[in-house]
C-alpha positions as CSV (number, residue, x, y, z in Angstrom):
1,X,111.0,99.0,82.5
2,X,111.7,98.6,78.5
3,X,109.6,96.9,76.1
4,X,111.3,93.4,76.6
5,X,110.6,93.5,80.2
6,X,107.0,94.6,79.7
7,X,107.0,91.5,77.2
8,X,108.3,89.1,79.5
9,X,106.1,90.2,82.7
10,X,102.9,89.9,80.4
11,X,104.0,87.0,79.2
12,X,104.7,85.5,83.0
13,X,101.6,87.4,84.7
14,X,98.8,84.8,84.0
15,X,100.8,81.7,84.6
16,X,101.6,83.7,88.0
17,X,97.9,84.1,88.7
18,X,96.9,80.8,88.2
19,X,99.6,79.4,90.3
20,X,98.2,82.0,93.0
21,X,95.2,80.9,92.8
22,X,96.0,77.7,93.1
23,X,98.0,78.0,96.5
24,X,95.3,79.7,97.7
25,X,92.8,77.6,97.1
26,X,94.8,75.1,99.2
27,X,93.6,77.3,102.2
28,X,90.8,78.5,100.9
29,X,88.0,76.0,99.7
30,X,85.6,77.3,96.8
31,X,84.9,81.2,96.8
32,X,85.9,81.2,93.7
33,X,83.8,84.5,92.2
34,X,85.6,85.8,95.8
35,X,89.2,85.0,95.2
36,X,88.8,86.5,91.5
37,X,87.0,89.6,92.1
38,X,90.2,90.2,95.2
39,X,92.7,89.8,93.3
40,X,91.6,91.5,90.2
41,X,91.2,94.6,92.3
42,X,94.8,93.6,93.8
43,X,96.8,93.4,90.4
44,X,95.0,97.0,89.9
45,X,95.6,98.9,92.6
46,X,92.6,99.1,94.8
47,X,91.2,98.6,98.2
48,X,88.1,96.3,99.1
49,X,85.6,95.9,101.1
50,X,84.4,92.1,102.1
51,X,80.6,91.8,103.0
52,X,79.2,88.9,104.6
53,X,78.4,87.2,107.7
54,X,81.0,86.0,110.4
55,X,82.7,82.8,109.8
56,X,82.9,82.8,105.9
57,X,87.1,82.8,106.0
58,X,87.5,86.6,105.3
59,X,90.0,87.2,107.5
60,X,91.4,83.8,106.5
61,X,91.5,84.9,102.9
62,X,93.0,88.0,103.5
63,X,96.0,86.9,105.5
64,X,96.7,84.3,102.7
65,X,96.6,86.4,99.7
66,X,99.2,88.9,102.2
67,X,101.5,85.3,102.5
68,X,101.2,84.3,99.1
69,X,103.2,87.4,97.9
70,X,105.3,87.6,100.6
71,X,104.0,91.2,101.8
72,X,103.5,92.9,105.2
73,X,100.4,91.8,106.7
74,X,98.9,93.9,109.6
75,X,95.1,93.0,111.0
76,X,93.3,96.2,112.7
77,X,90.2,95.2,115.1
78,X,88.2,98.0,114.7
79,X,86.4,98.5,118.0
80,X,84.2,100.9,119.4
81,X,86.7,102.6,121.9
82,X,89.7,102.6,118.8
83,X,91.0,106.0,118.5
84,X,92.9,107.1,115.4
85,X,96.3,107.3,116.5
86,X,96.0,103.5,117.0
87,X,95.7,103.1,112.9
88,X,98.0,106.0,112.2
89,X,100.5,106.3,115.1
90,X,102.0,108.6,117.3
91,X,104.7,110.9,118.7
92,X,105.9,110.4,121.9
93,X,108.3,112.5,123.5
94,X,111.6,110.6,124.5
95,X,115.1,111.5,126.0
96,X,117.8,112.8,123.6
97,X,121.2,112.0,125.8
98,X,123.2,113.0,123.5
99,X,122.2,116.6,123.0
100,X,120.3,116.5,126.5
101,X,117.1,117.4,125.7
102,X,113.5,116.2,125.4
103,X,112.3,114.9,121.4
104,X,109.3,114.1,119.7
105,X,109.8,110.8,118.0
106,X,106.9,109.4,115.8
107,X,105.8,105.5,116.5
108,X,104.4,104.1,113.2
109,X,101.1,102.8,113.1
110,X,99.5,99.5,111.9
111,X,98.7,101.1,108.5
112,X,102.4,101.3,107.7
113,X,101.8,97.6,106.2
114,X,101.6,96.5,102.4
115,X,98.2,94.3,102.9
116,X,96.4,96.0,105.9
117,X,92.9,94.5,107.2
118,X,90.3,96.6,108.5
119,X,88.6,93.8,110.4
120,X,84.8,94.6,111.1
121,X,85.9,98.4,110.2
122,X,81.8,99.6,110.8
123,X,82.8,99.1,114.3
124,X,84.3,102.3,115.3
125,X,82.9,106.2,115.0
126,X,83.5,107.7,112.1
127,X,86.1,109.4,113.7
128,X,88.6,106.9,113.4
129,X,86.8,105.2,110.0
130,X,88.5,108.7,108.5
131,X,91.9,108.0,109.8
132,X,92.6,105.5,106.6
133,X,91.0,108.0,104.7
134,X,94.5,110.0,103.5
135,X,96.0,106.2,103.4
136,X,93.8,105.1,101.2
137,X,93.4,107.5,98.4
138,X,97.0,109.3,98.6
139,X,99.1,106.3,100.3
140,X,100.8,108.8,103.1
141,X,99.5,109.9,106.6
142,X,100.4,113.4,108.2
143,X,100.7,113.3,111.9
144,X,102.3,116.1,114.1
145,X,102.5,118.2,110.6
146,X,105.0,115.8,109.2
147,X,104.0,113.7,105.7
148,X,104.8,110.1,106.2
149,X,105.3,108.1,103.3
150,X,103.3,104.3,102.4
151,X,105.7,101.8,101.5
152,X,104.2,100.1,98.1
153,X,102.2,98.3,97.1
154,X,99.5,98.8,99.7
155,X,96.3,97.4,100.1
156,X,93.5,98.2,102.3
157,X,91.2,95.1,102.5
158,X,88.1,95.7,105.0
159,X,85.1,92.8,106.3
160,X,82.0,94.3,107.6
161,X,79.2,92.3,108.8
162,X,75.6,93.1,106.8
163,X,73.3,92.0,109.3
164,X,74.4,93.3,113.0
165,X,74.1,96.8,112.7
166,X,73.7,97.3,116.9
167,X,76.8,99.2,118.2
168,X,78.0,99.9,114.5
169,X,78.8,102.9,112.3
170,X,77.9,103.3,108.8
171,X,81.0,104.0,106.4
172,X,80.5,107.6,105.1
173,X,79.7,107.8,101.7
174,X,83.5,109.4,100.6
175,X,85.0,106.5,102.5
176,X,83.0,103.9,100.7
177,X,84.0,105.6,97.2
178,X,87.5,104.8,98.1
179,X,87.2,101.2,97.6
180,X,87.4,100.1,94.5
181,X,85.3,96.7,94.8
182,X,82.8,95.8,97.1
183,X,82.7,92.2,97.8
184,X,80.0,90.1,98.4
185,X,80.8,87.0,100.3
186,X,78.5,84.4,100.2
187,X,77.8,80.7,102.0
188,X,79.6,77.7,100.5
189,X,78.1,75.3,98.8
190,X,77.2,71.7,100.5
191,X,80.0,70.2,99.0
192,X,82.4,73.0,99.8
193,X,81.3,73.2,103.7
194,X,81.7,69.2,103.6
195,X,85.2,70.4,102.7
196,X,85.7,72.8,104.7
197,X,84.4,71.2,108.0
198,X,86.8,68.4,107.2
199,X,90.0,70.2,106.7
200,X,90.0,72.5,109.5
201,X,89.2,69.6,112.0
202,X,92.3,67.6,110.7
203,X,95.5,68.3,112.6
204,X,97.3,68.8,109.1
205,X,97.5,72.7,108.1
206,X,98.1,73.5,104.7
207,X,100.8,76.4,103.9
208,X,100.6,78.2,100.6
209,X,104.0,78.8,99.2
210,X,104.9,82.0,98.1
211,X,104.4,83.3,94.4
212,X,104.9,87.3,93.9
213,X,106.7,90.2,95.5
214,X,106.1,93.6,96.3
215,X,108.3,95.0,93.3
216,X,106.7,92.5,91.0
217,X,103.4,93.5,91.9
218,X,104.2,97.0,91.4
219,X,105.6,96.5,88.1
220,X,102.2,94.3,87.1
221,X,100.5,97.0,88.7
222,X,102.3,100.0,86.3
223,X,102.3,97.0,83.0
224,X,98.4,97.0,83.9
225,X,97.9,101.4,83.4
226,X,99.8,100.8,80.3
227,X,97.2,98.2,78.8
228,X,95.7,100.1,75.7
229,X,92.0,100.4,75.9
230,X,89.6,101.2,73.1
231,X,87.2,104.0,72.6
232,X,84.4,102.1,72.4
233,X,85.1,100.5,75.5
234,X,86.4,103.8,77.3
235,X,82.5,104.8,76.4
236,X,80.8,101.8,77.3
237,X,82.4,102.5,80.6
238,X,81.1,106.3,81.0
239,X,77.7,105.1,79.5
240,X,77.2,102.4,82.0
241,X,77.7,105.5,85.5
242,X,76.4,108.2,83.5
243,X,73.5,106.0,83.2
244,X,72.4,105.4,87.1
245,X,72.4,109.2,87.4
246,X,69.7,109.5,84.4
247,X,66.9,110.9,86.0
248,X,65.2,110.6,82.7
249,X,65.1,106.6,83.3
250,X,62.3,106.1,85.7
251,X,62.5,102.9,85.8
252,X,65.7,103.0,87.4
253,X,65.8,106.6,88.4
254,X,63.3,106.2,90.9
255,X,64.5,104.2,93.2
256,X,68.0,105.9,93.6
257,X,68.9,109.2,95.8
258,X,72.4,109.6,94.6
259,X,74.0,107.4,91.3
260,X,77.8,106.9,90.7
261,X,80.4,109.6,90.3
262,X,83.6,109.4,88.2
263,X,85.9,106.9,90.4
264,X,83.5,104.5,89.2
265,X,84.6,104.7,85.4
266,X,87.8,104.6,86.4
267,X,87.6,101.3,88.5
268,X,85.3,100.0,86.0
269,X,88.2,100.1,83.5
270,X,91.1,99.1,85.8
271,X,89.1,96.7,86.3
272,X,88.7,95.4,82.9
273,X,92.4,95.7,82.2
274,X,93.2,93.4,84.7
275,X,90.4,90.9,84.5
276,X,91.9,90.6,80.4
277,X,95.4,90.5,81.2
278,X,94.5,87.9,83.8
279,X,92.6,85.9,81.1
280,X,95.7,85.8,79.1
281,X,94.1,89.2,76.9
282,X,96.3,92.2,75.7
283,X,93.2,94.8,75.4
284,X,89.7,94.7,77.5
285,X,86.9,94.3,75.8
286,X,82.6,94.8,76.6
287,X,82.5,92.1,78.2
288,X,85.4,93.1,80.6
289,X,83.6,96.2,81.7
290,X,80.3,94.1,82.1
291,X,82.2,91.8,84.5
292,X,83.2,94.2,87.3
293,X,80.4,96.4,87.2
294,X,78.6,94.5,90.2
295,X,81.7,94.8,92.3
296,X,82.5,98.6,91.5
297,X,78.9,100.0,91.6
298,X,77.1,98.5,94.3
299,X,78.2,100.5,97.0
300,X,78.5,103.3,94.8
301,X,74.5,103.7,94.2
302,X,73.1,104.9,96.8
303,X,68.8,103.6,97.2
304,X,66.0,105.8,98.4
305,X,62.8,104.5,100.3
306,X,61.0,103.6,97.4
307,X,64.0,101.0,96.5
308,X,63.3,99.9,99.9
309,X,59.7,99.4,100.5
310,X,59.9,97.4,97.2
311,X,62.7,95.4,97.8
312,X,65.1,96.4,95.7
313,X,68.5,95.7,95.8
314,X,71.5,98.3,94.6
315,X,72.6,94.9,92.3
316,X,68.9,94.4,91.2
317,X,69.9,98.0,89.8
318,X,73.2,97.5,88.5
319,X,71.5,94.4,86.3
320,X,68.9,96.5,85.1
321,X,71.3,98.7,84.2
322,X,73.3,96.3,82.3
323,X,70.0,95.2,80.3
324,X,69.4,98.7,79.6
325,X,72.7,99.4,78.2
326,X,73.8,95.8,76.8
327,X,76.9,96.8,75.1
């Protein structure tokens, strides 16, 4: 893509934001913080992970966003009995006629999607948790010792539910890592249930038009690397994880077994890229970083007892981090 192009898509990538989020807010009411956080992660390249309680549209959200750029949707129901074939595929042996013998043909998974949702993904064993594992972080999947390739873009967008933890299985730490943006979906407002409850009752449906496609994502998606970013920003960035794995801050320190790694600067400033370019912003600044830091580091921090028994929260953490390091 030459300059002019790069130009041009710059130019055109914030009017096509707001228009997405505009069609999307015709199916989705408020979850605004929601919508923004998704698709910032989106424009950049990662997967999320959406936390809340049943019944808060997640699902909803997901298969909009999927229609509303006009991309392969698939929806996995992560169960307990799921094995990991059922994500990745299979072979299955099959009649040549031709040459008249037996072949191994392989049957594609439901990961061979653009936008795939993990739905309630804490439901199966770890097991098959690690079958998106390869998907996720080098967008291909081996089976039967052949590489299969991930159309792009592709997306990985998982819900988990935060407080039925009977029959479920904690995501291992490396799978967590992998997402770029954990997502904290909350309760709509009284106005915005009033809304809700109202337009889902109705026997008219609204349908989002469509706004990007895959090849125009991926060239936002390679526009966004390009973004330049200054050093002082690049070092705000490494400040902010180096800092929730200073032991010397007791303050902090004490309430944390493990901090953030590496992945988390890099999010953290992917992040920022987009969140400036989205705001109409050639370069990121502070207050970019800042933005997505709740998103990118609270599963990334990982809380001892003492955090526990004193009720403190990995984003009571991540703020005092923020005060501790203001920029």
């Amino acid at each position: 893509m030459n300059e002019k192009n790069e130009r041009e898509l710059l130019g055109n990538f914030e009017s096509a934001h707001t228009r997405l989020r505009g069609e999307i807010g015709r199916v989705i009411v408020g979850q605004d913080r929601v919508v923004e956080e998704l698709l910032t992660a989106f424009f950049a390249g990662g997967h999320c992970l959406l936390v809340g309680v049943p019944g808060l549209a997640k699902t909803l959200l997901v298969s909009t966003v999927a229609h509303c750029v006009n991309l392969h949707f698939s929806r996995i129901q992560f169960t307990p009995d799921l094995m990991p074939s059922d994500i990745t595929g299979t072979e299955i042996l099959e009649e040549d006629v031709s040459r008249g013998r037996r072949v191994f043909r392989f049957i594609k998974g439901p990961v061979f999607a653009n936008v795939v949702l993990a739905d309630e993904i804490n439901r199966t064993p770890p097991k098959t948790q690690s079958a998106l594992l390869q998907a996720m972080q080098e967008y291909q999947v081996t089976a039967g010792g052949n590489t299969h390739l991930l159309e792009p873009p592709f997306f990985v967008l998982a819900t988990q539910n935060p407080i039925e933890l009977e029959g479920t299985y904690p995501l291992p730490e490396a799978q967590l890592d992998r997402f770029m943006f954990d997502i904290k979906v909350d309760y709509p407002s009284e106005t915005e249930e009033f809304e809700i409850v109202d337009t889902t009752t109705s026997t008219e449906q609204a349908v989002p038009d469509r706004v990007l496609t895959g090849p125009e994502i991926v060239e936002i998606q390679k526009l966004i690397r390009k973004v330049p970013v200054s050093e002082q920003v690049l070092k705000y960035a490494v400040r902010l994880v180096r800092a929730s794995r200073d032991e010397a801050s007791s303050e902090i320190g004490k309430y944390l077994s493990w901090g953030a790694g590496p992945r988390a600067g890099q999010y953290l400033i992917l992040g920022a890229k987009t969140r400036a370019l989205m705001n109409g912003r050639t370069a990121p600044g502070i207050e970019d970083v800042r933005a997505v830091a709740l998103p990118v580091l609270r599963h990334r921090l990982v809380t001892n007892f003492h955090a526990e028994s004193d009720g403190v929260s990995a984003d009571d953490l991540i703020s005092m981090l923020l005060e501790k390091i203001p920029g």
